[in-house]
N, C-alpha and C positions, 0 to 999 in steps of 0.2 A: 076956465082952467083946463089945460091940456094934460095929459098924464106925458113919462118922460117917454114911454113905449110906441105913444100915438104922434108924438114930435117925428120920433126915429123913423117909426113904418112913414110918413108920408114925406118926408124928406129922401129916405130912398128910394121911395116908386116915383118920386118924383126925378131924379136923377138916373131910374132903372126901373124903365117901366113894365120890362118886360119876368121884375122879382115879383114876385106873390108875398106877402109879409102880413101876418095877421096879429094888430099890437094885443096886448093882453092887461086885467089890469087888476085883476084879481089878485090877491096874496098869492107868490107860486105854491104854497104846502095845500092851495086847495087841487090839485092835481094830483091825478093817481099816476104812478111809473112808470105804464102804459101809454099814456098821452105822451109822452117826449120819446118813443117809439120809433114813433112815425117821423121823428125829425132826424134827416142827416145832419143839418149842423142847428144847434141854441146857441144864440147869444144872446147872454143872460147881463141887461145894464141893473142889476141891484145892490141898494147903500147896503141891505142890512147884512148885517155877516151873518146871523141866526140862518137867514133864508140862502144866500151862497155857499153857505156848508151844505144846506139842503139838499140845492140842485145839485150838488158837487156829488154826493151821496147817491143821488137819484139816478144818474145820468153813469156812476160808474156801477152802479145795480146793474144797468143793460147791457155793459159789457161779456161777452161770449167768450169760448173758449173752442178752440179746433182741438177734436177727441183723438187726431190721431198726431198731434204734435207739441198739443199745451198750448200754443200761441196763441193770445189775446185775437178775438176779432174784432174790431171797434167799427161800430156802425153809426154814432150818434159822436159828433163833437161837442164840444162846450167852447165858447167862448166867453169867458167873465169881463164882460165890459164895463162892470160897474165900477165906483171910487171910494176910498177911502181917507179920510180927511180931506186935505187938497193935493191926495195924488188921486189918478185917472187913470 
């Protein structure tokens, strides 16, 4: 059995070899807020909605703010690739 993450990551290094993609396959809430840090963009392929409120939460945690204009500085993307019933 393949998890859906380890499909993904070798289906794109395989078509893009020169991406670095590290699948994961742990529960995401075992991750502290710091860990998605380091990532400019997530894409997050999860059914469970409990756990993409999560990342959703986590991911806008890291968002910054410029002290001398207010403006949002967004350093980490999200992408929710994941589905809901039989949409995708």
């Amino acid at each position: 059995m393949s998890y859906k993450s380890e499909v993904a990551a070798r289906f794109i290094t395989e078509r893009c070899p020169e991406v670095k993609i590290t699948p994961y396959t742990v529960p995401i809430q075992d991750f502290k807020v710091e860990f998605f840090a380091d990532f400019t963009v997530i894409i997050a392929g999860l059914d469970n909605v409990e756990a993409r409120r999560w990342i959703n939460n986590t991911v806008h945690k890291l968002v910054t703010f410029d002290k001398e204009t207010d403006e949002p500085i967004v350093q980490n993307i999200l992408i929710d690739g994941g589905t809901e019933g039989f949409q995708g």
